[in-house]
C-alpha positions in Angstrom: 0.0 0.0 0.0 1.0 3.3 -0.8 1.0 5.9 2.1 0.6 9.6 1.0 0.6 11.9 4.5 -0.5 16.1 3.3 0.1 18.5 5.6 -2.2 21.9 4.4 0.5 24.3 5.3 -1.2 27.5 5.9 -2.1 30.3 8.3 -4.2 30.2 11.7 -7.5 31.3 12.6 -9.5 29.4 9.3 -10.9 27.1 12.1 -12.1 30.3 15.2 -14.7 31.2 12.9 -12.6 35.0 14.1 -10.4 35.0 10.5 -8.9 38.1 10.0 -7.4 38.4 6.1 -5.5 41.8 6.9 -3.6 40.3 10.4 -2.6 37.1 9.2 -0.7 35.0 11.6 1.2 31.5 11.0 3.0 30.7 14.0 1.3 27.4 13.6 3.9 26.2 11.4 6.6 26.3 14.2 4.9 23.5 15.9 5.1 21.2 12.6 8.6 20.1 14.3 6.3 17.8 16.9 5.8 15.4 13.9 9.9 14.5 13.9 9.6 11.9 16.0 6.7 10.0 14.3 7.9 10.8 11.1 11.2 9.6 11.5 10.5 6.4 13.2 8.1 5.1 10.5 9.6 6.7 7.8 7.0 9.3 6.8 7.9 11.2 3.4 5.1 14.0 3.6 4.0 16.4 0.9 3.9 20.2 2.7 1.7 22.0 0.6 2.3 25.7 1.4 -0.4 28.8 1.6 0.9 32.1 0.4 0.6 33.7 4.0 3.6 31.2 5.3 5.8 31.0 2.2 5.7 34.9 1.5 7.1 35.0 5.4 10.7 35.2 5.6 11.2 33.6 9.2 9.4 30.5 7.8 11.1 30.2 5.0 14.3 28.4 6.3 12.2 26.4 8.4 10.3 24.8 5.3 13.4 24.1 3.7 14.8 22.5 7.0 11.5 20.2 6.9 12.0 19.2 3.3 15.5 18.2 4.0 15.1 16.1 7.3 12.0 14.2 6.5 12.8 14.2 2.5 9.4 15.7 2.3 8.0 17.4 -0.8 6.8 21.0 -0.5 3.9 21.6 -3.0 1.1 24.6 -3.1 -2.0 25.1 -1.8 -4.1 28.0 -3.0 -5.9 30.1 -0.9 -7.6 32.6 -3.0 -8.8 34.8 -0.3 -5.5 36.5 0.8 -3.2 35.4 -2.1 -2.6 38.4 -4.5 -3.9 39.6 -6.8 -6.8 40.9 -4.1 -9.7 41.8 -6.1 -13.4 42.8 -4.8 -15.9 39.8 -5.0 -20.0 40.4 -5.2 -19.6 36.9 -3.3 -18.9 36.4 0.5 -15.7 34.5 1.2 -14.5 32.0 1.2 -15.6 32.7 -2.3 -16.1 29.3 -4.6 -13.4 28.9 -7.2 -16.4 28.3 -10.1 -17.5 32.0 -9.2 -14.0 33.4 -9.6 -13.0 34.4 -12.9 -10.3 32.4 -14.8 -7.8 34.9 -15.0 -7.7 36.2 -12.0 -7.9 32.3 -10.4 -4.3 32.2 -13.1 -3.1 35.3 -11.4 -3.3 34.0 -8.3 -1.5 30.6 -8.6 1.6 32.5 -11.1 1.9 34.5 -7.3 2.2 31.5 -5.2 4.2 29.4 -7.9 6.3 32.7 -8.0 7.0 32.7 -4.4 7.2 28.7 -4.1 10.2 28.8 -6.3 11.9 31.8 -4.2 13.0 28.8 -2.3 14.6 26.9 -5.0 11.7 24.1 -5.2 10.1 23.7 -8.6 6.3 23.1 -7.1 4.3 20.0 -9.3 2.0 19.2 -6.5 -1.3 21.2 -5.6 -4.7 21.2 -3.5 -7.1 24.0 -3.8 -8.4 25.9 -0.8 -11.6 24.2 0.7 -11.6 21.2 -1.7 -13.0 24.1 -4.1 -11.8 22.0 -7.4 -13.7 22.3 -10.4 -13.4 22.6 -14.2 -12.4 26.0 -13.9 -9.2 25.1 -11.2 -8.4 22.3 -13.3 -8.0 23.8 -16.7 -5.3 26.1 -15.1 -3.0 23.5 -13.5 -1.2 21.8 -16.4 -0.4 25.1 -18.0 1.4 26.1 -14.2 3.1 23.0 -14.4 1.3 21.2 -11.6 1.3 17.3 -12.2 -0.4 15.9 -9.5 -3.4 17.3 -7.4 -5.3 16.2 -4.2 -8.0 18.3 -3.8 -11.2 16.2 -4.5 -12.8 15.2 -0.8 -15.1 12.4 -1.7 -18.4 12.2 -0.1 -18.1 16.1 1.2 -20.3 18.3 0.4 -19.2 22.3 0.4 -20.4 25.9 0.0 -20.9 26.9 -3.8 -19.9 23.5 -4.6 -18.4 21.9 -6.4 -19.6 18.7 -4.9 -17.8 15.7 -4.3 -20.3 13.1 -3.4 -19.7 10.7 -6.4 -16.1 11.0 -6.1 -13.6 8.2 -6.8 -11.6 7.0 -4.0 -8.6 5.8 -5.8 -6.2 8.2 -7.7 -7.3 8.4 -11.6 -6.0 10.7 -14.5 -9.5 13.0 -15.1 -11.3 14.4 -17.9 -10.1 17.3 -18.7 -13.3 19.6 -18.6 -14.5 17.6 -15.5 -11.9 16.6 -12.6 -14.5 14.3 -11.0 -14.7 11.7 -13.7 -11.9 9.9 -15.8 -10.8 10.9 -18.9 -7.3 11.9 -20.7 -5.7 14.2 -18.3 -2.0 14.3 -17.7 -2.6 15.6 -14.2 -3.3 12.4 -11.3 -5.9 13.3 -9.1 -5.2 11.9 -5.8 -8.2 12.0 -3.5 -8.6 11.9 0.0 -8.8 8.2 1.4 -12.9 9.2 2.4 -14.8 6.2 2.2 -18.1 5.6 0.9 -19.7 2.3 3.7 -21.5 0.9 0.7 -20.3 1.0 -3.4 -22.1 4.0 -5.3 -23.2 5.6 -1.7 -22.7 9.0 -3.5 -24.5 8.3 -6.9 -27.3 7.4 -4.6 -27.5 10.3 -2.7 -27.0 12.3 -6.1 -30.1 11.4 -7.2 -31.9 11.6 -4.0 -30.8 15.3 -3.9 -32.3 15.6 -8.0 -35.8 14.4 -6.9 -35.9 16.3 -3.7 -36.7 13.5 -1.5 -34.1 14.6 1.4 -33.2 18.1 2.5 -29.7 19.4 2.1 -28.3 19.0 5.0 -29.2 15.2 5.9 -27.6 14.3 2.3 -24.6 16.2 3.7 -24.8 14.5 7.2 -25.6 11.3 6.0 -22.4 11.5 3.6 -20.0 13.2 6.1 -21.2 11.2 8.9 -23.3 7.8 8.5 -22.4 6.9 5.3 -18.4 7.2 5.4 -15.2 6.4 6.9 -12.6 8.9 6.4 -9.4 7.7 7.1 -7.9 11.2 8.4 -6.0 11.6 11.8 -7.7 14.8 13.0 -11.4 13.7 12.6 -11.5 9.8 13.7 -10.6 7.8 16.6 -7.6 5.1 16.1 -10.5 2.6 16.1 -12.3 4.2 13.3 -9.1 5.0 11.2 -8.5 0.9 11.8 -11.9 -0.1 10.3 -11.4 2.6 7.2 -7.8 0.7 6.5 -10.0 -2.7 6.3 -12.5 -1.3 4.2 -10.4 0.1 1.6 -8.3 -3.5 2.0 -11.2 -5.2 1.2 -12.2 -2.9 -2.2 -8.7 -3.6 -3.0 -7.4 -0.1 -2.6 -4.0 0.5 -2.9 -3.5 4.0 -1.8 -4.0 5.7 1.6 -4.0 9.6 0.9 -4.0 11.4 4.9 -3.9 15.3 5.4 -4.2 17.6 8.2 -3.6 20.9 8.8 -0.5 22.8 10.5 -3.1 24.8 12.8 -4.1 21.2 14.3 -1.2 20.9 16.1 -1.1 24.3 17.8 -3.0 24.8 21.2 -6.2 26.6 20.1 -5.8 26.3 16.5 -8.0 23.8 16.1 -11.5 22.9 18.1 -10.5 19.8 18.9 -6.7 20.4 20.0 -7.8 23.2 22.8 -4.4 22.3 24.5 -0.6 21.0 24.6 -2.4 17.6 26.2 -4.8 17.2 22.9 -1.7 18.0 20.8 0.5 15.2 22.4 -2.6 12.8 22.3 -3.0 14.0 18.0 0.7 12.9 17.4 0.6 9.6 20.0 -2.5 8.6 18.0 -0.4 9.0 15.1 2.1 6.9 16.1 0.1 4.2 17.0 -1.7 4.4 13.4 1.6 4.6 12.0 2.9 1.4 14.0 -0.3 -0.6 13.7 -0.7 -0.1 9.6 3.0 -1.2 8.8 2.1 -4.6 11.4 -0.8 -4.5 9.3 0.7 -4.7 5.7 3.3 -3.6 3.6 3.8 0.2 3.5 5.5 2.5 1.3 5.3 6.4 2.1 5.6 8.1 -1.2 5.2 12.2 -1.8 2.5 13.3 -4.4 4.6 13.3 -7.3 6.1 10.0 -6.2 2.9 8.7 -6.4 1.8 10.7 -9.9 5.2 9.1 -11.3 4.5 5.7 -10.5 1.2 5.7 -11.9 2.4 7.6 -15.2 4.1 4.2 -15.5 1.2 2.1 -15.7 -1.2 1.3 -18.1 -4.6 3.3 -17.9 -7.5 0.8 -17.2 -11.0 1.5 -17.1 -12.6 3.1 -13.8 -14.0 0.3 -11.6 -17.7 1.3 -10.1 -16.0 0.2 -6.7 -13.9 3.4 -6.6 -17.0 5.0 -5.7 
């Protein structure tokens, strides 16, 4: 099994519901040093994928590099349209979807953070839009930037503006190029996040309940979220959970386990449900026990994004099963 850990590099307060785009603060990524430990035991190779807040600050800069170097991690980009320039006003309250921003501005933005990426010397091929906001219109620009591999479809989730994800596949796939959601001829791997669907075609299902109006919203978005998934991500399932979401995708013969988090979840307060240095130690401890369990479990290799994109490059294409749904 392939092991693909994301870490959403980006600036505090996106979780207080008190965000503040004009003081911007990203202390946060200090404390991404408490992952050493776990990392290096079990051979983690992450992929950071960087916000424009952290990489345009000079303190940080040094200590990204320092990352990439000791855990021979992979530092990508991660757009956040909302404070990356150029700022322009929006008739649409933030976080504004990518489908209602306008191509060439959504082009500006990523030739900024690209720009700044490669300040450090790191050519950036690996990318994940802002609040899982990936459409047609964030897709089309991503070859031409050079981007090779993205991981910004959250099957199962549900979001403001859309797009949705609910039919998502769960295994990495090359897309259609006018529509990131389904296969096609792309030369950019989508790598979603290991969300699980309980039973095969879950989403579909829910799909069309939502087209004949037979269920309200938010139960289609709380039964996909909640009773109808496993996600296999650290900061929003128990170790037991996480377990049972490994056997499941063992059993659909999956052969990819794609984890993120974010850098605010392991800062005190950053997070709603890391309020302290004792919820922060528990985080990483329950990381190390997944860690240590899933390589007792099977074989494990920890590969970066375009690690993964390259391997599958290598392979032939094959049809999309219905069971990656």
């Amino acid at each position: 099994m392939k092991l693909v850990v994301t870490i959403d590099v980006e600036e505090e307060g996106l979780f207080s519901n008190q965000y503040d785009s004009r003081n911007v603060s990203v202390k946060n990524v200090r404390e991404l040093n408490k992952l050493d430990p776990v990392f290096k035991e079990w051979g983690v190779r992450p992929t950071l994928l960087v916000a424009y807040p952290v990489v345009s600050h000079d303190p940080h800069k040094d200590l990204l590099l320092k990352l990439a170097e000791k855990w021979n991690a992979e530092i990508g980009a991660h757009l956040h349209p909302w404070n990356t320039p150029p700022l322009e006003p929006s008739p649409y309250p933030e976080p504004v979807p990518s489908e209602l921003i306008p191509r060439e501005l959504l082009v500006a933005k990523l030739r900024t953070l690209m720009d700044e990426i490669r300040k450090l010397g790191v050519g950036p091929v690996s990318f994940r839009m802002g609040r899982f906001s990936m459409g047609p219109k964030v897709f089309s620009i991503l070859e031409p930037a050079g981007i090779r591999v993205d991981s910004s479809i959250a099957p199962m989730s549900r979001y403001y503006g859309g797009p949705d994800h609910l039919s998502a596949m769960t295994e990495p796939y090359f897309p259609d190029p006018h529509d990131p959601l389904r296969a096609g001829t792309s030369s950019v791997l989508e790598v979603p996040m290991t969300i699980l669907p309980l039973t095969r075609n879950l989403g579909l299902w829910l799909e069309s309940l939502r087209a004949k109006s037979v269920l309200p919203e938010k139960w289609i978005s709380w039964i996909a979220m909640n009773a109808g998934s496993i996600p296999i991500q650290p900061a929003w399932m128990g170790l037991r959970r996480l377990k049972a979401g490994v056997k499941l995708l063992q059993k659909r013969k999956g052969s990819v386990l794609t984890m993120f988090f974010h850098s605010s979840e392991l800062m005190p307060g950053g997070y709603p449900h890391h309020p302290t240095v004792a919820s922060i130690d528990r985080f990483v401890q329950k990381l190390a026990a997944f860690f240590a369990w899933l390589h007792s479990e099977t074989a494990v290799e920890s590969v970066t994004l375009s690690q993964l994109a390259e391997s599958y490059r290598k392979k032939p294409r094959v049809a999309v099963s219905s069971s990656l749904r």
